[in-house]
MARVEXLO-69921 format. One record per residue (C-alpha): x, y, z; residue in three letters. Coordinates in steps of 0.001 Angstrom, whole numbers, plus 500000, padded with zeros to 6 digits. Layout:
XYZALA/...
***
This chain:
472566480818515903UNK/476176479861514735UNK/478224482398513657UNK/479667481642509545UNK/482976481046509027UNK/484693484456509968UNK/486908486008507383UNK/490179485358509166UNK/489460481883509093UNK/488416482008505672UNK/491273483759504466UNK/493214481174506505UNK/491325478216504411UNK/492837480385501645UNK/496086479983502734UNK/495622475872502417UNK/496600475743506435UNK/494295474402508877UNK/492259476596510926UNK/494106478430514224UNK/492734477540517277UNK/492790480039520581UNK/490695480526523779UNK/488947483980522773UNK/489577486405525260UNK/487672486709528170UNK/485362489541529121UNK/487467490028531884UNK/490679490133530141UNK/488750493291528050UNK/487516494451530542UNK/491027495135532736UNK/492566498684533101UNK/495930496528532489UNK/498002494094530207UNK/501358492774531174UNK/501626492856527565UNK/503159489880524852UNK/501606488666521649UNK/499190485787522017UNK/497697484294519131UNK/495733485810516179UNK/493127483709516252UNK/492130484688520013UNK/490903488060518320UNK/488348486012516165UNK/485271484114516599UNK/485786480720517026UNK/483414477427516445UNK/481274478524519516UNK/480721482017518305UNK/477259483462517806UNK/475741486765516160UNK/475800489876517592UNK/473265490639520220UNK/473080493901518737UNK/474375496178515826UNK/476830498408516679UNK/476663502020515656UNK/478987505137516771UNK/482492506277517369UNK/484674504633519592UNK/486777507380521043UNK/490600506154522395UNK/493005507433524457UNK/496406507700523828UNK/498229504786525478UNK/501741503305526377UNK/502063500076523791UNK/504602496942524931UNK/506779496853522216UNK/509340493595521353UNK/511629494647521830UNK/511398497362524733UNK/511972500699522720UNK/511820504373523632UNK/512887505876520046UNK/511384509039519104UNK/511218510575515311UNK/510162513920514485UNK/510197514386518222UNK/507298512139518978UNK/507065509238520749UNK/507029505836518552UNK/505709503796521257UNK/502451505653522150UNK/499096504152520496UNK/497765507243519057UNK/494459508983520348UNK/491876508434517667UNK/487981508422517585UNK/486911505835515034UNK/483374505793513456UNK/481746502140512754UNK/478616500879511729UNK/477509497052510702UNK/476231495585507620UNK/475394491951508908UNK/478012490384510996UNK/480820492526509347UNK/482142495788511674UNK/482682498654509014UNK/484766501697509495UNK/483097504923508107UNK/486204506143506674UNK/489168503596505458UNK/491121506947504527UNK/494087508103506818UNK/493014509163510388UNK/495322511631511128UNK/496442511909514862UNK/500591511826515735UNK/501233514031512243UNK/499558516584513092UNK/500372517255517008UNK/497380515565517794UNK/499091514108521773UNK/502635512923521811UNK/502614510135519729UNK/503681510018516300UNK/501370507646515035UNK/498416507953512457UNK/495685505214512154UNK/494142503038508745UNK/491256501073509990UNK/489659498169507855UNK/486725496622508095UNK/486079493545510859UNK/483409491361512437UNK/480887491375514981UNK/479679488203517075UNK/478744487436520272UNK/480527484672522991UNK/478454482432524931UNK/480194483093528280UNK/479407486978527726UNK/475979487387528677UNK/474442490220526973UNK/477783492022525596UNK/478692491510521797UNK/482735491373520264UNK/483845493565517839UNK/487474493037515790UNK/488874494712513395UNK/492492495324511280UNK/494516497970511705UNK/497497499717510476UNK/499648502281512303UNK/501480504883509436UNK/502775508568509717UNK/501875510673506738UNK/505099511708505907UNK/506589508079505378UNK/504852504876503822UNK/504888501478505898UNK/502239500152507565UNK/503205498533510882UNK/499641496401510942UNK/497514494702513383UNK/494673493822515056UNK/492139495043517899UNK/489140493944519926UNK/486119495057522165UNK/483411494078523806UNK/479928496017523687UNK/476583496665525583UNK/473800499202524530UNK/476023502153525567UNK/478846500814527194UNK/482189499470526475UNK/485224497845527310UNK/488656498762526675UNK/490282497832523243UNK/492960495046523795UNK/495120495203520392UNK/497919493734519150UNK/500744494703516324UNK/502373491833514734UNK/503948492709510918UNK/505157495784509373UNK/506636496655505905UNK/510200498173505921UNK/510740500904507641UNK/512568504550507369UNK/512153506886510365UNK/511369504608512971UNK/514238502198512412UNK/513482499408514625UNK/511746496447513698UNK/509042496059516652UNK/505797493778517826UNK/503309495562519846UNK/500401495089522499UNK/498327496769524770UNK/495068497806526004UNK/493629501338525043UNK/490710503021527355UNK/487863503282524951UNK/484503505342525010UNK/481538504664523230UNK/479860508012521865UNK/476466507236520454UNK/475088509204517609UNK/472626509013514566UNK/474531508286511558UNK/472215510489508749UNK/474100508815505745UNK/473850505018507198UNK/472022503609504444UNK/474511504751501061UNK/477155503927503518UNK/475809500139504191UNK/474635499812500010UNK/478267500914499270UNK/479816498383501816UNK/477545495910500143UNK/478200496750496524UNK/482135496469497767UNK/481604492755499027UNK/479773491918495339UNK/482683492958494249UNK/485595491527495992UNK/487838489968494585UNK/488208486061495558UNK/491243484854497017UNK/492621481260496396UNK/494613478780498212UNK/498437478196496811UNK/497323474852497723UNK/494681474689495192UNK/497285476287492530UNK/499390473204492910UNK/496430470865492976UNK/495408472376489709UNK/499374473147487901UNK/501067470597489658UNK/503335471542493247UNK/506515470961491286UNK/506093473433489118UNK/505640476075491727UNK/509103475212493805UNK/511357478606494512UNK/508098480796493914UNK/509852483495496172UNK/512907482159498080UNK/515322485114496671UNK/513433487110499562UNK/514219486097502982UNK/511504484102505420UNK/511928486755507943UNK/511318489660505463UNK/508415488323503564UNK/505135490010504418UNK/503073488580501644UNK/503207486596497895UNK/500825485243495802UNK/500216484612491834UNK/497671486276489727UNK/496722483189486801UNK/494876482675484470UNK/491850485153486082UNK/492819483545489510UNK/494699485144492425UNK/496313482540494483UNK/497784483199497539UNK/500704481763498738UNK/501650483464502454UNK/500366486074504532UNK/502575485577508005UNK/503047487442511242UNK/504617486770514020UNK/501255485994515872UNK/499869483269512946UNK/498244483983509775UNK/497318487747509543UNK/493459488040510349UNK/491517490099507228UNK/494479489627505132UNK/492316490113502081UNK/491284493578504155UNK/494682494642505468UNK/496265497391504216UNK/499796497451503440UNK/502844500414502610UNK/504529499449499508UNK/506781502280499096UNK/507743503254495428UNK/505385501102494069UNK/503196503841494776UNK/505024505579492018UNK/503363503199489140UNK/500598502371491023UNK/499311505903491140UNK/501878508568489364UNK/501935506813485997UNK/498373505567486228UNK/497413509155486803UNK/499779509906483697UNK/498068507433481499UNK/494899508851482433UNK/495363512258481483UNK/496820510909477769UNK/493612509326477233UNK/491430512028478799UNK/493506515084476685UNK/495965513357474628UNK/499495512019474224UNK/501002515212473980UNK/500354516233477821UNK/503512513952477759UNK/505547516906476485UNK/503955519010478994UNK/506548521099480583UNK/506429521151484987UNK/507491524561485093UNK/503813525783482413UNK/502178524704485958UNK/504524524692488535UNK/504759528752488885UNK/507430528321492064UNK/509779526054489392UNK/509877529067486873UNK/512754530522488926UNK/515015527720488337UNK/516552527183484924UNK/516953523664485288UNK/513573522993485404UNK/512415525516482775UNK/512119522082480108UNK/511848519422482143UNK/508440517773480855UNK/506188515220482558UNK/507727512571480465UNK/511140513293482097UNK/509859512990485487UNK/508213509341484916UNK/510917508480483660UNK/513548509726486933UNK/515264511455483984UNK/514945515422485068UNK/518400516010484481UNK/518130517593488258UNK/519756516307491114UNK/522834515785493217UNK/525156512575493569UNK/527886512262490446UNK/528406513480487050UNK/529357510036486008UNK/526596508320483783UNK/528528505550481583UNK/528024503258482687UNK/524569504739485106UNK/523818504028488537UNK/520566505309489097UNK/520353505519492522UNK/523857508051492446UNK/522839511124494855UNK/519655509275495817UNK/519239509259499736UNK/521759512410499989UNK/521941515213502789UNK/519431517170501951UNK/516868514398501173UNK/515443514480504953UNK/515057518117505174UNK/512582517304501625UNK/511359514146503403UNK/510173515832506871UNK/508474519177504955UNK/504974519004505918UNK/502968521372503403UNK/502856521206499700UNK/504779524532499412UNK/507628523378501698UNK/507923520844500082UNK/508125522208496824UNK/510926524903498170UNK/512979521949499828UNK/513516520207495940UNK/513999523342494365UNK/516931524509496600UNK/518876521146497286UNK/519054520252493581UNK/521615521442490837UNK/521254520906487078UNK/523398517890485405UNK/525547518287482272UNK/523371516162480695UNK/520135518214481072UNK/516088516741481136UNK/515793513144479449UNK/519303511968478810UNK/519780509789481804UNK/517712508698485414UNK/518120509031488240UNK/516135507785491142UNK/514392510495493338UNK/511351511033494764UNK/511498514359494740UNK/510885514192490976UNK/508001511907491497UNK/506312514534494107UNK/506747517293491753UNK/505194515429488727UNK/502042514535491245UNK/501691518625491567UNK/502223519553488417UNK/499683516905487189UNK/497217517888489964UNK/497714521729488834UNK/497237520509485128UNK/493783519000485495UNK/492811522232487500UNK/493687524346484717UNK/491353522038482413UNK/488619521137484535UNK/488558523812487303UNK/490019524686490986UNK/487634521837492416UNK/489428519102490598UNK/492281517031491665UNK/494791514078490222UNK/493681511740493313UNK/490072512048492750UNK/490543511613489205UNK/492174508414489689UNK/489980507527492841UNK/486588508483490123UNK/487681507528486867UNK/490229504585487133UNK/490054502740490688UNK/486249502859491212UNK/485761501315487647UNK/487914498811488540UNK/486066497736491703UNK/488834499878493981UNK/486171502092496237UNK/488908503492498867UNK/492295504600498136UNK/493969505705501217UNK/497052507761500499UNK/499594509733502724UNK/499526513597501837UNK/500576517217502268UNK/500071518131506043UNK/498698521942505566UNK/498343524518508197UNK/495077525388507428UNK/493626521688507499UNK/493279521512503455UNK/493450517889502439UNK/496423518399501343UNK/498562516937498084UNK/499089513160497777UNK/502871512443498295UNK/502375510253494988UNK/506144509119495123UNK/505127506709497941UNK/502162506282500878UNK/499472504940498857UNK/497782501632501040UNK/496462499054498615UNK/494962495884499969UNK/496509492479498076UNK/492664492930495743UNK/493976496812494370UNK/497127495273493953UNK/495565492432491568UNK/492815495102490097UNK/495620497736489253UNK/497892495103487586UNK/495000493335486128UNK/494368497018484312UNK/497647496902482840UNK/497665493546481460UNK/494382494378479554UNK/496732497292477949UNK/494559500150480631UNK/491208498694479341UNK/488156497472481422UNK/485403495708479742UNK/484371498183476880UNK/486384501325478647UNK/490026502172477727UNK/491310504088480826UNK/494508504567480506UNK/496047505377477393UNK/496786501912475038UNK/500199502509473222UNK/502423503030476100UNK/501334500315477662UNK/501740498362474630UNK/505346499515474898UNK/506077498061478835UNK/504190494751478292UNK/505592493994474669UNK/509547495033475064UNK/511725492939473285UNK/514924495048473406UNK/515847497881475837UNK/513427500468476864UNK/513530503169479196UNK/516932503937480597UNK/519858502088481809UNK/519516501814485914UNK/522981499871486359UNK/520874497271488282UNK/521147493690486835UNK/519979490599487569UNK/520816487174486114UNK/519521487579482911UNK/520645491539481915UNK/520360495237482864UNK/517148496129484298UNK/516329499493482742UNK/513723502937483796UNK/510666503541481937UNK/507327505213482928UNK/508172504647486844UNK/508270500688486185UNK/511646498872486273UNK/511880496708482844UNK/513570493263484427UNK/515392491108481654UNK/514343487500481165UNK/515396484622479076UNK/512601482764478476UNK/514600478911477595UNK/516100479455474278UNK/513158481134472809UNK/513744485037473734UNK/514620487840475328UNK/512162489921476555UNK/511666492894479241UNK/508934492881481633UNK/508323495824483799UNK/507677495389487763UNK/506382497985490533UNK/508768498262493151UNK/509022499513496658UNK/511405499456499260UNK/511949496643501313UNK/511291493745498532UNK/507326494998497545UNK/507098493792493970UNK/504331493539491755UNK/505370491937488724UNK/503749491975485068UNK/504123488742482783UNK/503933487825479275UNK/500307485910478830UNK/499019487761481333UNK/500233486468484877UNK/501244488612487696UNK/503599488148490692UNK/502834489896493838UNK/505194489716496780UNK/505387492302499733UNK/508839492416501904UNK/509849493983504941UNK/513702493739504124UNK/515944496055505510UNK/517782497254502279UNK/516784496839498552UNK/519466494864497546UNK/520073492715494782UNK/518308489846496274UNK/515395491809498014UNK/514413494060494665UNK/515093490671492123UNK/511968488880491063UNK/513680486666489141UNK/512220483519491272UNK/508869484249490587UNK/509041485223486571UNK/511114481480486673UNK/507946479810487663UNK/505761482003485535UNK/507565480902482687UNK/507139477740483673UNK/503391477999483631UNK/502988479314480597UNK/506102480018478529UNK/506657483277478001UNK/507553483295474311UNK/505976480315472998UNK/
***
């Protein structure tokens, strides 16, 4: 029985390129205690033409031991005094639905940040394939995506792994790591292989049956991806020139172009081929986090309680803040908008640079705290008050952003009870709606193994489909078929600005000053002769930009560059040939 089309090489179809070709690897190579190490192709960690199904299902926790990766180039850095080039020891619970390999959980395995062996690695896992090889005998393949993150940062250094299987047995998992988003800690820029001793344990799996109808309700629901190839067939190839060229080939990760109910996508590179999964990776995007889940959550709670939880003040539910008079007013509205009026960096504010006293001295000592508390103490005692006081002027910290997340979480508690929480009201009552059924975020590490509280500043890991889903949301103004989420008018506000809103950042691209409001960035545009308008963007570090346009179309490009400069944060190209599209201002 031949083996369909495998999702790698269907995303790779996508893509408009032909299909990869590469001898899969051999039993034998899986089965060795040792690899030289070196990236070989992508496509040797898929089925290929001669690919069959599975001889059997495969059902348990593969249990790995912590190994020494090959790394390009050779490394020995350490952060947080663990080692950065140790695959982390992880046991990893999988079950199939058909031919697809499914990870139980797609949340955060914690292993390196929490002292879990030396390295300082945690572990995302997405969902793969199963398949069998006719030179194999009886053994099956398994493959799936991976990420390697810390949960105190936000990249995703991604990549992908393989096994072979026999009733109870098998082989060792021969992996490879081969793109990245940008990073902080661990500064170098790195490929990775190796091969990881694995052990199979087998066990029943009681809730196997909701977890296979949910995997299958999440495939009815995926969201299709389209070829960049087909967008040109259809708009004409022209039209699409300079899509994303302000971002350097070697620091793109991803880009593609949400259209007319179509996502289209354009590149999804590593340095081994086309990323397998792509549509399944997960990927760090930094800041972005900071619209994609602090203002979402924001916009929730105004529809769920009203606009005035807006003028909620942090310190009403932030006891710890009451101490400090600098944040005694400070209300959720200043924090969206980076405008506490707290902070280090300059007094100077005419004209603004909003990233003054941004990555200061006492930002890693906030950074590194592990608990919710610490981290809470490290923002209250690094800060002073400016002249200017709460909602006069922003600027940039994620310290603010971490703070609103609390207060917001401690907010709904004090509504709906000690049980509730901000991330599983937006995982319950915006994402899931949406067709978003994981949400892996980084969080609080807590001693006493608490879940901890969502870093909400950054460390949320969308796939490219939340990405589209999320910004989709917005452009329908935070309503989804016959239910308004999120709450309408400020929405209204970010997609319909005609003249400044938000607060001057000092940032400026070709067409004006890009401005701060409700943790977007409002980018200037001259659309021909027609008008001026605003449009707001998500941005991360390193070039991740997700990008809201008049009539509805949406940029998304994910970047790996090493500073957010003009160039890397500008998505200027891409509004250019949304414009040309569909004029913004007709």
């Amino acid at each position: 029985m031949a083996l369909a089309l495998s999702a790698g090489l269907a995303a790779r179809a996508a893509l408009g390129a032909p299909a990869e070709t590469a001898a899969p690897l051999s039993l034998d190579d899986l089965r060795a205690t040792r690899y030289a190490g070196g990236l070989i192709p992508n496509a040797a960690f898929e089925p290929d033409g001669n690919a069959a199904a599975a001889h059997q299902p495969f059902v348990g926790s593969l249990r790995l031991s912590e190994v020494q990766m090959q790394t390009s180039p050779v490394k020995s850095e350490r952060a947080l005094g663990k080692n950065t080039t140790l695959f982390p020891a992880v046991e990893i619970a999988f079950f199939t639905a058909d031919s697809d390999l499914v990870p139980v959980s797609e949340d955060v395995i914690r292993s390196g940040s929490i002292d879990r062996g030396s390295s300082f690695w945690d572990l995302i896992v997405q969902p793969g394939r199963i398949w069998s090889e006719p030179s194999d005998g009886a053994w099956s393949r398994a493959a799936f995506p991976f990420a390697l993150v810390n949960s105190l940062e936000g990249e995703t250094h991604n990549g992908v792994a393989t096994f072979a299987y026999r009733g109870a047995s098998v082989s060792n998992l021969r992996f490879q790591i081969v793109q990245q988003t940008s990073p902080y800690l661990v500064s170098d820029y790195f490929t990775a292989s190796g091969t990881v001793p694995a052990a199979l344990h087998k066990a029943p799996l009681p809730q196997l049956q909701r977890l296979t109808r949910e995997y299958q309700q999440t495939l009815a629901e995926q969201l299709p991806i389209h070829s960049w190839a087909e967008l040109g067939a259809r708009v004409g190839a022209e039209r699409l020139a300079g899509f994303d060229e302000t971002l350097s080939p070697s620091d793109r990760v991803l880009a593609g172009l949400d259209y007319q109910g179509a996502f289209y996508l354009k590149s999804c590179a590593s340095a081994a081929g086309d990323l397998p999964w792509c549509d399944r990776a997960r990927f760090g995007v930094w800041s972005a986090t900071k619209a994609l889940t602090n203002a979402t959550a924001l916009l929730r709670l105004a529809q769920k309680f009203g606009p005035q939880v807006f003028n909620e003040r942090i310190a009403d539910h932030v006891a710890e803040a009451r101490a400090y008079p600098a944040w005694r007013e400070v209300r959720f509205e200043d924090a969206i908008n980076m405008a506490t009026g707290v902070g280090n960096g300059s007094s100077r504010w005419n004209p603004n640079d909003i990233s003054d006293g941004y990555i200061d001295p006492t930002y890693d000592a906030w950074y590194v705290a592990r608990s919710e508390s610490a981290k809470i103490r490290a923002l209250l005692e690094s800060a002073r008050a400016h002249p200017w006081g709460p909602g006069k002027v922003a600027r940039y910290r994620d310290q603010d952003m971490f703070m609103l997340g609390v207060a917001m979480d401690r907010y709904l508690k004090a509504k709906e009870g000690s049980a509730a929480s901000v991330w599983s009201m937006l995982e319950r009552e915006v994402y899931e709606p949406i067709g978003i059924h994981h949400a892996p975020s980084n969080r609080t590490i807590e001693a006493n193994g608490a879940p901890g509280q969502p870093l909400m500043a950054y460390g949320y890991y969308p796939t490219i489909g939340d990405l589209v889903r999320i910004a989709r949301l917005y452009q329908n103004e935070g309503r989804h078929g016959d239910n308004q989420i999120l709450y309408a008018p400020r929405i209204h506000e970010l997609l319909h600005a005609r003249g400044p809103l938000g607060f001057p950042s000092g940032v400026k691209t070709r067409f004006g000053e890009t401005f701060y409001y409700d943790a977007f960035w409002m980018n200037a545009f001259q659309s021909g002769g027609r008008c001026q308008i605003l449009y707001p963007v998500m941005e991360g570090w390193g070039g991740n930009l997700v990008a809201l346009f008049p009539q509805g179309a949406t940029a998304i490009r994910l970047g790996k560059a090493r500073s957010d400069d003009s160039r890397s944060s500008d998505p200027t190209d891409m509004a250019l040939v949304a414009d040309r599209l569909q004029p913004f201002c007709p």
